[in-house]
C-alpha positions in Angstrom: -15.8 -48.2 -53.1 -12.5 -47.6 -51.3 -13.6 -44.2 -49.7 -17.0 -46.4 -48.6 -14.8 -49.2 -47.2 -12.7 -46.8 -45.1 -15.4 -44.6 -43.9 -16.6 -48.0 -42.8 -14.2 -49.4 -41.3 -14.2 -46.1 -39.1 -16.9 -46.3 -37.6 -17.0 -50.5 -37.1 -13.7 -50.8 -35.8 -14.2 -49.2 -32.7 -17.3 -51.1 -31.9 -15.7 -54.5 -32.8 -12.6 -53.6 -31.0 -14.7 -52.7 -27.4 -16.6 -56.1 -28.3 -13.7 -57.8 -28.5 -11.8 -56.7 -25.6 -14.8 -56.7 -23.3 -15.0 -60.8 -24.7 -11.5 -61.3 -23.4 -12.2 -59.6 -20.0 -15.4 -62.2 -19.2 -13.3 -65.1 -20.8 -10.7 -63.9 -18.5 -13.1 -64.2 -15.7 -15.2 -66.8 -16.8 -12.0 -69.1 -16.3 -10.9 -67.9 -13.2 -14.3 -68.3 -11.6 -15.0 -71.5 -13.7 -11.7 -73.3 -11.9 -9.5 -72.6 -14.5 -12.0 -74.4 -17.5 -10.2 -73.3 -20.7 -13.3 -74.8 -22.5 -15.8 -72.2 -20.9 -13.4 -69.0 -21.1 -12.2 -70.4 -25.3 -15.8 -70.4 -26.3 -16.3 -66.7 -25.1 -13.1 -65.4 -26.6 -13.3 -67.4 -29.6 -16.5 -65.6 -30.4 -15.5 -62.3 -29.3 -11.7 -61.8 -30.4 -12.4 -63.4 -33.6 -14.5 -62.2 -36.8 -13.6 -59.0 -39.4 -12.2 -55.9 -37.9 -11.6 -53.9 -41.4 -14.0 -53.3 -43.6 -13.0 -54.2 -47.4 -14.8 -53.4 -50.8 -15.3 -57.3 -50.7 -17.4 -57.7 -48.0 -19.3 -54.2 -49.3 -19.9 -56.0 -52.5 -20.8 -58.6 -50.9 -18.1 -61.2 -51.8 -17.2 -61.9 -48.5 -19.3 -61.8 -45.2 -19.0 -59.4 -42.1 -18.6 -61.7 -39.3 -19.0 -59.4 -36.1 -19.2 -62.8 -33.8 -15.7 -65.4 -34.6 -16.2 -69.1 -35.6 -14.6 -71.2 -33.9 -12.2 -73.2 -35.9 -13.2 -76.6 -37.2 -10.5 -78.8 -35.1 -11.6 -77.9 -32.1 -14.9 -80.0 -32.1 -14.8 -82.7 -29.4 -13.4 -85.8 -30.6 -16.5 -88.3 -31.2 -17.4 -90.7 -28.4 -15.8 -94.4 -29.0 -18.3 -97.1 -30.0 -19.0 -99.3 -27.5 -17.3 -102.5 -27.1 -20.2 -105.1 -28.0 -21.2 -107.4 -25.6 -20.2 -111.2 -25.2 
C-alpha cells in the first residue's frame, strides 16, 4: 500500500501543484482587476491552494477523502444579517 501511495502521489502532485499555482495566479489577478476585493481573489485561492497534495494509504483505503478542490474553512461564512428592529 505504501509503494501504491507513493507511485501515486507521483503522478498527482504535479497536477495539483500546476492547479494550485495557476489558482493563485487568477486570485492574484482576480484582485487586482476586481479593485483590490480580497473576497473574490480568497474564494479562488481557497479552492485552488488548498485540498491533498500527498497521497497516503488512508485516502487509498479510503479512510480519508482526496480533496483536489480546498474547502474553505468554516469561520469565514458571512456573519448573519441582524434582525430587524420591529416596528413601533
Amino acid at each position: 500500500m505504501q509503494a501504491a501511495a507513493g507511485f501515486s502521489t507521483l503522478v498527482y502532485l504535479p497536477l495539483k501543484a500546476v492547479f494550485a499555482i495557476g489558482g493563485g495566479i487568477v486570485g492574484g489577478l482576480a484582485y487586482a482587476f476586481s479593485g483590490g476585493n480580497e473576497q473574490a481573489a480568497k474564494s479562488i485561492w481557497d479552492t485552488s491552494l488548498y485540498g491533498t497534495y500527498i497521497i497516503t494509504p488512508d485516502h487509498l483505503q479510503g479512510s480519508r477523502p482526496i480533496r483536489f478542490l480546498g474547502v474553505p474553512e468554516s469561520n469565514d461564512a458571512p456573519a448573519p444579517a441582524p434582525a430587524p428592529e420591529p416596528v413601533r
